[in-house]
Each structure stands twice: as C-alpha cells, then as structure tokens.
C-alpha positions in Angstrom: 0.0 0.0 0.0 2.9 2.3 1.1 5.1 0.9 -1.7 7.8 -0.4 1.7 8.9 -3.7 1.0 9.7 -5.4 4.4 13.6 -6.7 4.4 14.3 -9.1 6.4 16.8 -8.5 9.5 20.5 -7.7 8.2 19.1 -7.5 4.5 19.4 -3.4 4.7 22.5 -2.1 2.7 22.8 0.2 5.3 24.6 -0.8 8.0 23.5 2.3 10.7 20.5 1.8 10.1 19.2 4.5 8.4 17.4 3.1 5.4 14.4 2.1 8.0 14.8 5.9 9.3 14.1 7.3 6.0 11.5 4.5 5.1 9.2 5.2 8.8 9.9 9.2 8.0 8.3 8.4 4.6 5.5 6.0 5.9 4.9 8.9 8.3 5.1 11.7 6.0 2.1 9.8 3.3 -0.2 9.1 6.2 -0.1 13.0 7.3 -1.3 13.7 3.6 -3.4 11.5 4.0 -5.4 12.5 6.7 -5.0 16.0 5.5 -6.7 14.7 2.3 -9.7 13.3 3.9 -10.3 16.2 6.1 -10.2 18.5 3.0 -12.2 15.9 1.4 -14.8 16.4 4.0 -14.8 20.1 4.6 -15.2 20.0 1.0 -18.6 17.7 1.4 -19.6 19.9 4.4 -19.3 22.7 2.1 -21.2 21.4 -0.8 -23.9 20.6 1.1 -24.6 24.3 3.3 -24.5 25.8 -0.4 -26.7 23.2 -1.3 -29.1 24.7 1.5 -28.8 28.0 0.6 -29.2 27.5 -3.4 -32.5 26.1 -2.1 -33.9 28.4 0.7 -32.6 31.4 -1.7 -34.1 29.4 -4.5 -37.6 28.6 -3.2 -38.0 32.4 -1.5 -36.8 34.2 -5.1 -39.8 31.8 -6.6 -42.3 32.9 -4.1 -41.8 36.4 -4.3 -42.3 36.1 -7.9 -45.3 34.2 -7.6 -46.8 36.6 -5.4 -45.7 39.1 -8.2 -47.3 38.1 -10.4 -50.4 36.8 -8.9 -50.7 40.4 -8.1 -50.3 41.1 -11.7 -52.6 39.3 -13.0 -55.4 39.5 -10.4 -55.2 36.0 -8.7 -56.0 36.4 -4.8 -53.8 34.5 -2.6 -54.9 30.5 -1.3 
C-alpha cells in the first residue's frame, strides 16, 4: 500500500541503520497527507452541502416572491 517492501533482518545495505529511518519518516510523511486529504475531502462535502441549502432556501423564496408578483399582476387572490 505504502510501496515499503519489508527486508528481512540484516538484508538493509545500510549498516546504521538508516534506510528504515528514511523509510518510517516516509511512511509517516504519506499518512499525514493522507489525513489531511480526507479532512479537506470532508470540509469539502460539508461545504457542498450548506451551499446546497442556501441555493435552495434562496431558490424557493426568489420563486415565491415572484409568484406573489405576479399573482398580483394578474389578479389571482392568494390561497
């Protein structure tokens, strides 16, 4: 998933130790942008769906008061 491939003990070219340093660093570094992805990911959703709401409420008042408009216009007495 990470693209590590485990090495068995002693297998590492480098003898300090190192290699597995800058491997866990890496492993680290990819899930931080991960997480970070999914919370932008859902701040995303969470804003798609409050302009969702207000396309609608802004949506279904502008209709209204143009109903009432022209219901005026024309005549019509309100239900």
């Amino acid at each position: 998933m990470l693209g590590i491939t485990p090495q068995p003990c002693g297998s590492n070219s480098d003898s300090d130790g190192d290699g597995a340093g800058q491997e866990l660093l890496m492993a680290s570094l990819d899930y931080e942008l991960r997480v970070k992805a999914l919370r932008n990911e859902a701040y995303r959703q969470a804003l798609s769906e409050v302009a969702g709401e207000v396309y609608e409420s802004v949506y279904t008042k502008t209709f209204c008061e143009a109903m009432r408009k022209h219901r005026t216009e024309w005549g019509i007495t309100p239900l």
